[in-house]
C-alpha positions in Angstrom: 29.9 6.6 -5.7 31.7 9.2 -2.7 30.9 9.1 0.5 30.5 12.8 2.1 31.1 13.2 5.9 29.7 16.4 6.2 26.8 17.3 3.7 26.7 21.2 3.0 23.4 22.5 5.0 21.3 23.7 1.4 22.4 20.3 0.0 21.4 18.2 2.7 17.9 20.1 3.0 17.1 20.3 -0.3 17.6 16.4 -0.8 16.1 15.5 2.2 13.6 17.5 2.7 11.8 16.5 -0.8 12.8 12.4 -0.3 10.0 10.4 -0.9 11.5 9.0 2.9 11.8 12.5 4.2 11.5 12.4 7.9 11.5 15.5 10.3 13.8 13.5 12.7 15.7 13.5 9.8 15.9 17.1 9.2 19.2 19.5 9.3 17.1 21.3 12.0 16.9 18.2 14.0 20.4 18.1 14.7 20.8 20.9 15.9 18.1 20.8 18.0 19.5 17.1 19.9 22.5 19.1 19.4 21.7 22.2 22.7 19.2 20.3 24.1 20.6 16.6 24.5 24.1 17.2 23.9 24.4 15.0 20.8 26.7 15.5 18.5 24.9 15.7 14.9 26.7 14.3 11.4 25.2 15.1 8.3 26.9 12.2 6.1 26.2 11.1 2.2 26.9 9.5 -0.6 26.6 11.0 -4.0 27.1 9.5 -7.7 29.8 10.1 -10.5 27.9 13.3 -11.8 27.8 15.1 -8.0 24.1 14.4 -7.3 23.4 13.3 -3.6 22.1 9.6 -3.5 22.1 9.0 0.5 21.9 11.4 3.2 21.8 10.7 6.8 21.5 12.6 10.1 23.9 10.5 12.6 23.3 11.3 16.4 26.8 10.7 18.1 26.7 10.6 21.8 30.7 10.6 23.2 31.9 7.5 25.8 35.2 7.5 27.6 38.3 6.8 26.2 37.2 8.9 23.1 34.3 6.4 21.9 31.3 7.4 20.7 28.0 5.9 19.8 25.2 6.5 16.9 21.7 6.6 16.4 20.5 7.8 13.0 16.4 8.4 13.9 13.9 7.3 10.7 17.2 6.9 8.5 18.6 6.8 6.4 16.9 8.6 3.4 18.0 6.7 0.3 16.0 4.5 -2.2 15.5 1.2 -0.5 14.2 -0.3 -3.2 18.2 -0.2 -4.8 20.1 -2.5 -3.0 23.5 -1.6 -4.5 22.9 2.0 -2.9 22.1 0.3 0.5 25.4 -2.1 0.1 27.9 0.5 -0.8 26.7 2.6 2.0 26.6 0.3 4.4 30.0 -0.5 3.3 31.3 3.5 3.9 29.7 3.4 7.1 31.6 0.4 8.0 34.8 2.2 7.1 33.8 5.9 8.5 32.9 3.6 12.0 35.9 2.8 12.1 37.9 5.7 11.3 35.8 7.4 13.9 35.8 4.9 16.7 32.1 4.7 16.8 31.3 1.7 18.6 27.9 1.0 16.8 24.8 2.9 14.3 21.5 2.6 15.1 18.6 3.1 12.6 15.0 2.8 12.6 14.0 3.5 8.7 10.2 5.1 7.6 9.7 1.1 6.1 6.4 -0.9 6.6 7.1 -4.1 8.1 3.8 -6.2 7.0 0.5 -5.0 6.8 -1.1 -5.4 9.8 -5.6 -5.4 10.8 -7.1 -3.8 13.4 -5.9 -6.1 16.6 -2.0 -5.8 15.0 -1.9 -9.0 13.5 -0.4 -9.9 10.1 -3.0 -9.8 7.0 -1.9 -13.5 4.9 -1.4 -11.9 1.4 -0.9 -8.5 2.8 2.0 -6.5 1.6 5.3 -7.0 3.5 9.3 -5.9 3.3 10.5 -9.4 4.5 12.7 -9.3 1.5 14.7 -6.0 2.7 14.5 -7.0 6.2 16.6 -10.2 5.3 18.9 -8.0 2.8 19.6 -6.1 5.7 20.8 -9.3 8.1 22.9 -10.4 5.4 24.7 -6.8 5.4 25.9 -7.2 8.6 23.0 -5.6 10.5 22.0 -6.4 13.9 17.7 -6.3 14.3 17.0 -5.5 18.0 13.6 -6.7 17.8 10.2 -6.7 16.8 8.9 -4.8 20.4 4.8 -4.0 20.3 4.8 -1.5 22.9 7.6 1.9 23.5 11.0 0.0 24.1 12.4 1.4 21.2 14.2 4.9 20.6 11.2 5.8 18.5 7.6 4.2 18.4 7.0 0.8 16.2 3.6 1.2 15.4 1.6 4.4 14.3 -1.8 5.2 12.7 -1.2 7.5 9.1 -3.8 9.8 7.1 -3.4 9.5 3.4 -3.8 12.8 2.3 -3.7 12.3 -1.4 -7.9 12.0 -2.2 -10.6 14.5 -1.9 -11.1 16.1 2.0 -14.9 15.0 1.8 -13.2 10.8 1.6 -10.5 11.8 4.0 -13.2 13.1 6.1 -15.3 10.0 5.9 -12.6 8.0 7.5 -12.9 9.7 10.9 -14.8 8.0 13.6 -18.8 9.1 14.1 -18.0 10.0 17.8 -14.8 12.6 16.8 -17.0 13.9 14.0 -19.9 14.6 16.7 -17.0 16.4 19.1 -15.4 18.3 16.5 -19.0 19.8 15.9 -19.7 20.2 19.1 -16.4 22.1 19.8 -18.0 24.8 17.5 -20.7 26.1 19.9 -17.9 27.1 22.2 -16.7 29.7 20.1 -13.0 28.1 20.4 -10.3 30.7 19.0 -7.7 29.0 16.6 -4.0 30.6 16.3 -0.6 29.1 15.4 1.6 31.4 17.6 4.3 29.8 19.5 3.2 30.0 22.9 6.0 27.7 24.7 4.7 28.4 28.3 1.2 27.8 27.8 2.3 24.2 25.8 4.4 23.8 29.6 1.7 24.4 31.7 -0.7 22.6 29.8 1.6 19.1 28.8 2.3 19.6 33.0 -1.4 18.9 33.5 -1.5 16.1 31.2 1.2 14.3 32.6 0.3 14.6 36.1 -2.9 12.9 34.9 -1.5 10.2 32.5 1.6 9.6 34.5 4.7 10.5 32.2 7.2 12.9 32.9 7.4 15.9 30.3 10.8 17.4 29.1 12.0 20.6 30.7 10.3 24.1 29.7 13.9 24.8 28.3 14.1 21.7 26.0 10.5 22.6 24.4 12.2 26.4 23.7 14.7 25.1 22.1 12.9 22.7 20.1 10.7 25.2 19.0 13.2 27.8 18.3 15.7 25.5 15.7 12.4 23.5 14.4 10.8 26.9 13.3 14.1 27.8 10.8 12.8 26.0 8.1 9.5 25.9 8.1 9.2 22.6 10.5 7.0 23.4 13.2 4.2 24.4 14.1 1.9 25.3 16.7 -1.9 24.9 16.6 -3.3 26.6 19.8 -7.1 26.7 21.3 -8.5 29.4 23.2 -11.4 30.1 24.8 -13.0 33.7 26.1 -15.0 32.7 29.2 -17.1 35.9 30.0 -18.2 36.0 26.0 -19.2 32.4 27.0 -21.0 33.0 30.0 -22.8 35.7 28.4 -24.3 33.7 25.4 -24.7 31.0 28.0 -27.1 33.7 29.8 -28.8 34.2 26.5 -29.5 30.8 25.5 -31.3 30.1 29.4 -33.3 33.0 29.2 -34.4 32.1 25.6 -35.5 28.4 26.8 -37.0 29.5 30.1 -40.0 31.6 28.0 -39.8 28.9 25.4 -40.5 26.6 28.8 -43.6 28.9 29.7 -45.6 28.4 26.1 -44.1 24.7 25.2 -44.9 22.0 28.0 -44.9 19.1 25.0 -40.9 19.6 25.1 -41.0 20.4 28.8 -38.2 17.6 29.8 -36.4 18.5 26.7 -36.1 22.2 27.4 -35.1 21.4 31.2 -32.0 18.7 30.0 -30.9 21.7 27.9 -31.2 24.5 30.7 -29.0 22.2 33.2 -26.5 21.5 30.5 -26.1 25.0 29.9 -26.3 25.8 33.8 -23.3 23.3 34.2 -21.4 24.9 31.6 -22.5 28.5 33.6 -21.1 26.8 37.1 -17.3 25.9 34.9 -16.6 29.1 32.8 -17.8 31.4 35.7 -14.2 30.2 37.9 -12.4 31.5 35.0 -11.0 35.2 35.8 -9.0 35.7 32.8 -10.6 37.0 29.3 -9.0 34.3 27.6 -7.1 31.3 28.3 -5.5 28.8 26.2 -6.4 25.0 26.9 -5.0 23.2 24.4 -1.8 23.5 22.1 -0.6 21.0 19.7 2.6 20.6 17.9 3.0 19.4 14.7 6.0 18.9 12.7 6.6 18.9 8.8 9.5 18.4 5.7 8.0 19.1 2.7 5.5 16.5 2.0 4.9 15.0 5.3 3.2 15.9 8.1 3.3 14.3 12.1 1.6 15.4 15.2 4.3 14.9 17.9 3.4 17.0 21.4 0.2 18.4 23.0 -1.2 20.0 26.1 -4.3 20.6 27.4 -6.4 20.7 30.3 -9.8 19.7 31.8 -11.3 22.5 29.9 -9.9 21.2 26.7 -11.8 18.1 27.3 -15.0 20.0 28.3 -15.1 21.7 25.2 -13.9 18.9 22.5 -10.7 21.5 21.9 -8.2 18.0 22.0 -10.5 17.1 19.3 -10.7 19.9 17.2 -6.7 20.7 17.5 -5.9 17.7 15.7 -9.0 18.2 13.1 -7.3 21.5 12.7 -4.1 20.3 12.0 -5.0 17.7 9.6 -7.2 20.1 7.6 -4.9 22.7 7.5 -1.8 19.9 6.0 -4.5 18.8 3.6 -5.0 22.5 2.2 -1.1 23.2 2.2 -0.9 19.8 -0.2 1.0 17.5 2.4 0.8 13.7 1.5 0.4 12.4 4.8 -0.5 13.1 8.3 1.2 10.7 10.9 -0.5 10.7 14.3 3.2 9.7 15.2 2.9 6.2 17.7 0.5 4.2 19.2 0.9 0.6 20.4 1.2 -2.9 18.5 -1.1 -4.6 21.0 -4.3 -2.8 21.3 -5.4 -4.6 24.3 -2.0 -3.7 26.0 -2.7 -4.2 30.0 -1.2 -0.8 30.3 -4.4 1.2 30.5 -2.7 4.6 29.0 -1.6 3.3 25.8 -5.0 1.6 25.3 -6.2 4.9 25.9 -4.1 6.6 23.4 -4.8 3.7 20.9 -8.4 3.8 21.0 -7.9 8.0 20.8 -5.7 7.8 17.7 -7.8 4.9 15.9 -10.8 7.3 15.6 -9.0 9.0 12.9 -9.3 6.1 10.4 -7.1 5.5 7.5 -4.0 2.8 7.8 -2.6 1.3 11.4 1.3 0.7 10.7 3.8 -1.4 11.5 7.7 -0.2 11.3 10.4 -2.6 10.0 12.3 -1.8 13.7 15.6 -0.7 14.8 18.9 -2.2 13.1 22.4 -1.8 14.4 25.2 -1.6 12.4 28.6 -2.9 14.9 31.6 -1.9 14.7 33.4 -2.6 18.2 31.3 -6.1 19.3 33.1 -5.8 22.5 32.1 -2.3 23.3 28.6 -3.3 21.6 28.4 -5.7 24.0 29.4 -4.0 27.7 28.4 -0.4 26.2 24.9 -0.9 27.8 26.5 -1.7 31.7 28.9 0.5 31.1 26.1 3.1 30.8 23.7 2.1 33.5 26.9 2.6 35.9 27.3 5.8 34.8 23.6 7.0 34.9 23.7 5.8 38.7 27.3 7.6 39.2 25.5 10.4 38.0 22.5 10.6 39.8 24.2 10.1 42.9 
């Protein structure tokens, strides 16, 4: 086997991108991305056999220290057959020796492996599939396993819910929740309008009114148009946007209360019945009527893709995406539409281990995501790979004095 430090760009996609471990945070793309909008430094390494064909690839994140250090983070790598030891071992062992040669103080890696399988609450099914075997293989490589956190500690999220894909729509469809059924069917009588443009500064505006509500802090309006800028080159983004046109609305709104009140006047068996409908619709009347525009977008969701695999990673949206089920229907959307283009999966991309987490946000997001049905996931975790254990070990001051320094 040779080790490559610095995969050709078609070689690199072409291998990784059809991987059965293919990973968007994996992609070429990827790096460049982290590359103008974090200031990472991105290394597309490999290893490839006696006859020239590409066993290992691996996007490495280096992020520089004084004194000409540096330190890695390889996200959802690396893409290789895990199953082949001798592959992990003599990669592991370049790595140790391209560490070095590069004064790289320590790899991190968080690979696409199933830990255990896991039920409902997050606990371990006895008999259940697991990767124990690997996750031991891996201590006994030298590799350092930060933990098995339930919650977001981690560089990427430990847990995730994940739509299998591969059967007929009507049994993928029969996973969903009743209650997300009922709003995606109820997001039809607002007439929503569907389009995949990229439409970065209604995506701002709209993940801005999220996190004022759900108290996070989005990324910069810059770092979204540059993400979607470098992940649109190959085909690995894509935007799913939902519109509505309120004076179309208020004008079948109109219709529909004119139609009940004569239908009041000749039917007083369904009096109470016609009268909840008329206030429901006069409600909706008193919402769209405070819209001046002849279309806004409420919701926009982001979803991200190699060529198998598909994960929803941001949204946006706004009261009136919850007033009309688009949050809902954006994801039904997206699913649907990776289903027709043949993708195997659709990852909802995180939620949390413990779904009675005391941090009212993430149960919220939890019980959200676990309406979609289909299999609740629990990651091997992060390993790192050492090479300075000094540096390894003071790295993590030395950065926290720094970060102050700097915001001061």
């Amino acid at each position: 086997m040779k080790f490559i430090e610095n995969v050709e760009i078609n070689r690199y996609r072409e291998f990784e991108s059809n991987h059965k471990k293919s990973h968007f945070l994996q992609s070429y793309e990827w790096g460049l991305f982290c590359k103008r909008a974090k200031g990472q430094v991105p290394c597309y390494v490999g290893m490839e056999d006696e006859n020239g064909n590409l066993t290992v690839t691996c996007l490495i994140l280096l992020r520089k220290t004084p004194f000409g250090f540096s330190y890695g983070y390889a996200p959802r790598g690396f893409i290789l057959d895990y199953s082949n030891k001798d592959i992990i071992k003599e990669f592991t062992t370049y790595l140790k020796k391209y560490m070095k040669d590069n004064k790289i103080i320590y790899i991190k890696f968080d690979p696409d492996i199933k830990y255990q399988d896991i039920d409902e609450n997050g606990n371990k099914i006895d008999g259940g599939e697991n990767n124990y075997d690997l996750y031991n293989y891996m201590l006994s490589l030298g590799y350092k396993h930060t933990g098995f956190y339930r919650l977001y500690e981690g560089n990427q999220p430990r847990y995730t819910f994940r739509i299998n894909l591969k059967k007929p729509w009507e049994e993928v469809e029969a996973k969903f929740n009743k209650s997300f059924m009922k709003s995606v069917k109820r997001s039809y009588s607002y007439n929503l309008i569907v389009d995949n443009d990229v439409k970065v500064d209604d995506f701002y505006r709209l993940i801005q009114s999220n996190s004022s509500k759900d108290d996070f802090d989005p990324h910069s309006l810059e770092y979204y148009k540059i993400f979607s800028e470098e992940m649109s080159k190959d085909n690995n983004m894509k935007y799913f946007n939902i519109s509505i046109r309120p004076k179309e609305l208020l004008e079948n709104i109109n219709k529909e209360i004119d139609a009940l009140n004569k239908e009041l006047e000749v039917n007083k068996k369904k009096e109470a019945d016609i009268k909840n409908k008329i206030a429901r619709f006069e409600k909706e009347k008193e919402v769209f009527s405070k819209i001046d525009k002849d279309e806004v977008c409420i919701c926009s969701l982001i979803c991200t893709y190699t060529k198998t695999h598909a994960w929803s990673l941001y949204i946006g949206s706004d009261d009136l995406a919850n007033f009309t089920f688009a949050v809902t229907r954006s994801y039904y959307e997206a699913i649907k539409d990776a289903y027709d283009k043949g993708y195997e999966f659709f990852d909802l991309f995180g939620t949390p281990g413990d779904p009675n987490t005391k941090y009212k946000n993430l149960a919220k997001l939890h019980d959200f995501k676990r309406k979609f049905g289909d299999e609740y996931i629990e990651f091997i975790g992060e390993f790192d790979l050492v090479n300075n254990k000094l540096l390894y070990k003071i790295l993590p001051i030395m950065l926290k004095v720094y970060r102050k320094l700097r915001r001061k």
